[in-house]
Legacy VTK file of the C-alpha trace (Angstrom):
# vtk DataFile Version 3.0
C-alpha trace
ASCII
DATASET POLYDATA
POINTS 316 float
127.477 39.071 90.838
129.551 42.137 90.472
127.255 43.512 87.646
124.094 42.848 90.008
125.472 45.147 92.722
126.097 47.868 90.411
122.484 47.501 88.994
121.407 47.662 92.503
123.368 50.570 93.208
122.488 52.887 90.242
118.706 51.493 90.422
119.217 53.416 94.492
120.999 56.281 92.747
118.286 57.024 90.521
115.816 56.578 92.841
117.121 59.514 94.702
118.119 61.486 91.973
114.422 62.045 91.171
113.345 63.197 94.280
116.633 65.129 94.988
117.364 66.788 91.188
120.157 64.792 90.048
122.032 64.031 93.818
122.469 61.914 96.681
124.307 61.339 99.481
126.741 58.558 100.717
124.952 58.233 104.008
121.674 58.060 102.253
123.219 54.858 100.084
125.240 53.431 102.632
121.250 53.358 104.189
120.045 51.587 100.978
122.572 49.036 101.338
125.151 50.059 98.734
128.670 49.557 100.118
131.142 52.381 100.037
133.307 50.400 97.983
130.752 50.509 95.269
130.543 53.848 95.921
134.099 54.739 94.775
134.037 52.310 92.163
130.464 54.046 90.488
132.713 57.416 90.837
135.752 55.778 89.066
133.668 54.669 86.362
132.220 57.855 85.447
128.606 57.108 86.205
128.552 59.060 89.640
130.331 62.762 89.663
131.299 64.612 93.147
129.715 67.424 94.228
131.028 67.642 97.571
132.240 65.388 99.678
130.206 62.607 100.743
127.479 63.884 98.080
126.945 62.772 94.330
125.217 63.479 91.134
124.680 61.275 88.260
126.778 61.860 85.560
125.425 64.004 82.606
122.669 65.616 85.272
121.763 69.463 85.159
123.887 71.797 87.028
120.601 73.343 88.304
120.281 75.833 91.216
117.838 73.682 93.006
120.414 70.579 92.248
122.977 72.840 94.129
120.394 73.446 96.953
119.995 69.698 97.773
123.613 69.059 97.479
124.449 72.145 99.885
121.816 70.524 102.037
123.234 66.756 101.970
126.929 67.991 102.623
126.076 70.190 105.775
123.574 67.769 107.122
120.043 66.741 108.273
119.605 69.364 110.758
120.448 71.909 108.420
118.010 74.233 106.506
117.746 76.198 102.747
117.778 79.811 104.449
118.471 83.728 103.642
119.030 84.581 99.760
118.451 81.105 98.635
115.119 80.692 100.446
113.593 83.655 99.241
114.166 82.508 95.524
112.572 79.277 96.086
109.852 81.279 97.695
109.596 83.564 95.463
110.427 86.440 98.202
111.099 89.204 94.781
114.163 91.856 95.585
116.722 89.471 96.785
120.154 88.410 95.067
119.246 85.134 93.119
121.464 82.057 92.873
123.267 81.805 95.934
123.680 78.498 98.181
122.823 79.188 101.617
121.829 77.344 104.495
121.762 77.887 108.204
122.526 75.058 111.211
122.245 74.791 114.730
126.336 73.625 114.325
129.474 74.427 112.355
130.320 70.212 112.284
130.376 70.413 108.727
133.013 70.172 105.935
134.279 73.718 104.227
132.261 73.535 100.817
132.855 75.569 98.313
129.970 77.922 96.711
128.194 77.725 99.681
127.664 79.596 102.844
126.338 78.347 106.249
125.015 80.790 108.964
125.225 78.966 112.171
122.180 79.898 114.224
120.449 78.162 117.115
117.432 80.218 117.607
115.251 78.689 114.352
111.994 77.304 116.645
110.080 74.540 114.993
107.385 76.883 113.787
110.187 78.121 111.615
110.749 75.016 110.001
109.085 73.932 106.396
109.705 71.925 103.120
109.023 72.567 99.293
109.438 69.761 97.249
110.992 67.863 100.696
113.637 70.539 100.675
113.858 71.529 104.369
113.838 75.250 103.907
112.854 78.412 106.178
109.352 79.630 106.436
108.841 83.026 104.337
108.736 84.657 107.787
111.399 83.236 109.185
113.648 84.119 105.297
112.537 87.736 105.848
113.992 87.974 109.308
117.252 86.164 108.322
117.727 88.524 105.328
117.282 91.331 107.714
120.847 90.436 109.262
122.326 90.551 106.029
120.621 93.192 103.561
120.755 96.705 103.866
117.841 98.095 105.686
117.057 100.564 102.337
116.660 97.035 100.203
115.031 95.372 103.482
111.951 97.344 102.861
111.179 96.548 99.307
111.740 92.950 100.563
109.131 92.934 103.359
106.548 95.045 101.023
106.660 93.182 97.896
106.021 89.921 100.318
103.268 91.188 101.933
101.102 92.358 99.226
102.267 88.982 96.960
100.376 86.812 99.884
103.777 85.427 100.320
104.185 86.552 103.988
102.384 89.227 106.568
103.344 92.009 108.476
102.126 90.157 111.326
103.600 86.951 110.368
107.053 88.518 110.165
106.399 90.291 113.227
105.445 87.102 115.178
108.601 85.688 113.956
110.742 88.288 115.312
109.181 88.880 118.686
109.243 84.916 119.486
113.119 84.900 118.957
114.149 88.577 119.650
116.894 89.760 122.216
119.049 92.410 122.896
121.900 92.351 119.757
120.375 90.254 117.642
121.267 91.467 113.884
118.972 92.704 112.046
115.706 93.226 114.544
115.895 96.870 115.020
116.201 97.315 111.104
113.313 94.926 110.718
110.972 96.680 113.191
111.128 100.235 111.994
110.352 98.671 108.646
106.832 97.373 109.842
105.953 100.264 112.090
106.649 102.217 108.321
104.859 99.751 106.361
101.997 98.940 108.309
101.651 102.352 109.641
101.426 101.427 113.000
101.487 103.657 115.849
100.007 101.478 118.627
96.350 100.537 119.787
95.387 102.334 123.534
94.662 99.574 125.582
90.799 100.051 126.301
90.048 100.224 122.419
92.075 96.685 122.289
90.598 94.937 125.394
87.454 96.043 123.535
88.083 94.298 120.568
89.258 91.232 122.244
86.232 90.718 124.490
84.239 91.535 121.590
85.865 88.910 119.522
85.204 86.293 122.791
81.908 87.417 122.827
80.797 87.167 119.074
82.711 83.713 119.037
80.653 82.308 122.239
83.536 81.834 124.444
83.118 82.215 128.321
83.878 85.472 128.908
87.033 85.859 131.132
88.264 88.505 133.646
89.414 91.656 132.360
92.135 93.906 134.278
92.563 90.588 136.350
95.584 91.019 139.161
99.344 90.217 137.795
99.065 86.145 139.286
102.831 86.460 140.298
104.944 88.027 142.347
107.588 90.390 140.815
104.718 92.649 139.086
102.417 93.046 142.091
100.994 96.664 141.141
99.940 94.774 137.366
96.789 93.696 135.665
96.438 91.623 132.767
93.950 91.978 129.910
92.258 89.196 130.694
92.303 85.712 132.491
90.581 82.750 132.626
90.463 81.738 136.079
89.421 78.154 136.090
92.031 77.508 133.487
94.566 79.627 134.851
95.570 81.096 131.382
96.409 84.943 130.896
95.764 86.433 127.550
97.828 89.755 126.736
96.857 91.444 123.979
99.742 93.664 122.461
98.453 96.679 120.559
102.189 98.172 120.575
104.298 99.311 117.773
106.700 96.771 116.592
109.849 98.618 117.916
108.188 99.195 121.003
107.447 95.598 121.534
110.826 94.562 120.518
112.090 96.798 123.110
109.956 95.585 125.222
110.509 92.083 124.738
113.008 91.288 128.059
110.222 92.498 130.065
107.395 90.800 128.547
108.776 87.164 128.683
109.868 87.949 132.513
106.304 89.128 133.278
105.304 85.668 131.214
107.832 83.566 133.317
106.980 84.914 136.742
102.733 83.711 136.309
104.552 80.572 134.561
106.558 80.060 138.124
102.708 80.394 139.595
101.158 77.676 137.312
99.661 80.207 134.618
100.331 79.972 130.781
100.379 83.039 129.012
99.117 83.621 125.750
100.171 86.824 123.686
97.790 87.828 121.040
98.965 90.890 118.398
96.564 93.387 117.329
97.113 91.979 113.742
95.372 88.808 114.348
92.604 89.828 116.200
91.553 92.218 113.540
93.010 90.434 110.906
91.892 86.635 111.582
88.948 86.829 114.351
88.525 83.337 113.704
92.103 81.941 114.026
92.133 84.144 116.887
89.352 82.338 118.712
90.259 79.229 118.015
93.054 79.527 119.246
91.585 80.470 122.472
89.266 78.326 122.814
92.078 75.128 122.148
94.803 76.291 124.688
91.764 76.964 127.153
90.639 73.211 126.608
94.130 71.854 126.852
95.364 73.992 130.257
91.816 72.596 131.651
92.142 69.188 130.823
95.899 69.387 132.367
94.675 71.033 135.924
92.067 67.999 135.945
94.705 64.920 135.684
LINES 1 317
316 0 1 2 3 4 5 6 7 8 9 10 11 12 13 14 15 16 17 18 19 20 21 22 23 24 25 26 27 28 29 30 31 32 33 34 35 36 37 38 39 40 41 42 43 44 45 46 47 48 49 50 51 52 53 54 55 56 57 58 59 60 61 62 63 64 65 66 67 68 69 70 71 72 73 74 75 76 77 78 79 80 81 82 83 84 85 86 87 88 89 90 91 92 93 94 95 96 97 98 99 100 101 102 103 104 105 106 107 108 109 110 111 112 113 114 115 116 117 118 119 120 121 122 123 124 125 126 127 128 129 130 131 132 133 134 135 136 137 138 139 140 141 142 143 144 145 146 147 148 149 150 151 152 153 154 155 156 157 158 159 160 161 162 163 164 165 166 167 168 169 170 171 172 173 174 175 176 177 178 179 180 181 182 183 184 185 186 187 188 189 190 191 192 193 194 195 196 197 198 199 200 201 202 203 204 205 206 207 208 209 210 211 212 213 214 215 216 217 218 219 220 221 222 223 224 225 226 227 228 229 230 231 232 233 234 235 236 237 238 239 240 241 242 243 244 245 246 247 248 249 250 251 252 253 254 255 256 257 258 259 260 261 262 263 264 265 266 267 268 269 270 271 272 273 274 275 276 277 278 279 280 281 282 283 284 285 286 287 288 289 290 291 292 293 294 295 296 297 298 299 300 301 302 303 304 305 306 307 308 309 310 311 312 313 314 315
């Protein structure tokens, strides 16, 4: 009987040693059915080494990096991600310092763990979120503005560059990242902003050449054509227009042609502006230059899928 529990219990060890290179977690066999007696006994033996508490590796595994990736993540928790240094190697972000353990979580209820660092950080949004190999990890565009807390800004801009033109990340995909979380101290956003207005040479679109190019996107697309200049629909920006609006949806679209420090700076004001038509019953949509000359496509769809969804809500 003894020997049949032990079978069981290395034949769930194994099992998520191959998806995890070489480690598991006690709550992951406690949730398999193996006892933690069983547990301690495996360890005793010699078949199971500790890695950190609560997490295990079969003996005679590969101290691997990505082995010490899963194991960071299985001591600090579910909610936690792969993030900063050690996210860019799995992504390939070049420039970074290679072979570090880090992670960030919402929380610091986790044990101290030596080799690895956790930044606590409650601002990563779902769109943030992403796996490699099930490894819950940072998006490239998310890694890039972590790093930017924690790199100089002179090696911050090799970082961003070497991204963009490897296809690993955009400009505006880093840029969209840092506008949807930005506020006033955050670390790293001013440093990250100069180094896209440098890189991608912007200098800011006047606003009739970009409400141009967005009705001129709706139209080639064959979306309705909305409003343009329509009246601010709130009540705190009375003397404002919007770029455009689609009345019987009640859905502003802003299309930002600034800089990227500019909009950063401007970033307090814009999502006051966004919650004062929201306290009206209007959704706001923010497009960036970047996409609508970039991705006309994405662009539209886009459009043309919030516009569906706020009409089918104002009809129920």
């Amino acid at each position: 009987m003894q020997s049949h529990v032990m079978q069981m219990a290395d034949a769930v060890a194994v099992q998520l040693a191959l998806l995890q290179h070489g480690c598991f977690g006690r709550a992951q066999l406690v949730g398999r059915g193996v006892a933690t007696t069983t547990t301690r006994r495996r360890v005793e033996d010699g078949y199971w080494v500790v890695l950190h508490p609560g997490v295990y590796a079969l003996a005679g595994s590969r101290d691997t990096f990505l082995r010490r990736l899963w194991a960071g993540w299985l001591a600090v928790g579910p909610d936690a991600l792969i993030s900063h240094e050690a996210a860019a190697q799995v992504h390939h972000i070049p420039n970074v310092i290679r072979n570090k353990v880090v992670l960030v979580n919402a929380h610091g209820w986790h044990h101290r763990l030596g080799g690895v660092t956790v930044h606590q950080l409650d601002d990563v949004l779902p769109e943030h979120r992403t796996s490699v190999d099930g490894l819950p990890i940072t998006t490239p565009a998310r890694t890039i503005l972590d790093l930017a807390a924690v790199v100089h800004p002179a090696r911050l801009l090799p970082v961003v560059e070497a991204s963009h033109h490897a296809r690993i990340t955009s400009y505006a995909e880093v840029g969209a990242c840092m506008t949807a979380i930005a506020r006033r101290g955050k670390p790293g956003i001013r440093h990250l902003a100069r180094t896209l207005d440098k890189l991608s040479a912007t200098k800011g679109v006047t606003m009739s050449k970009l409400e141009r190019l967005l009705l001129e996107l709706i139209a080639d697309t064959g979306l309705p054509r909305p409003v343009s200049q329509y009246a601010f629909p709130g009540r705190l920006f009375t003397n404002g227009c919007v770029d455009a609006a689609y009345l019987d949806a009640k859905l502003v679209i802003e299309a930002d042609g600034r800089a990227w420090h500019t909009r950063i700076a401007d970033v307090k004001r814009d999502r006051e502006r966004d919650n004062d038509a929201a306290r009206h019953g209007w959704q706001t949509l923010r497009l960036l230059h970047e996409h609508i000359t970039a991705d006309p496509a994405g662009t539209a769809e886009l459009i043309r899928d919030v516009r569906r969804e706020r009409l089918m809500l104002l009809a129920s």
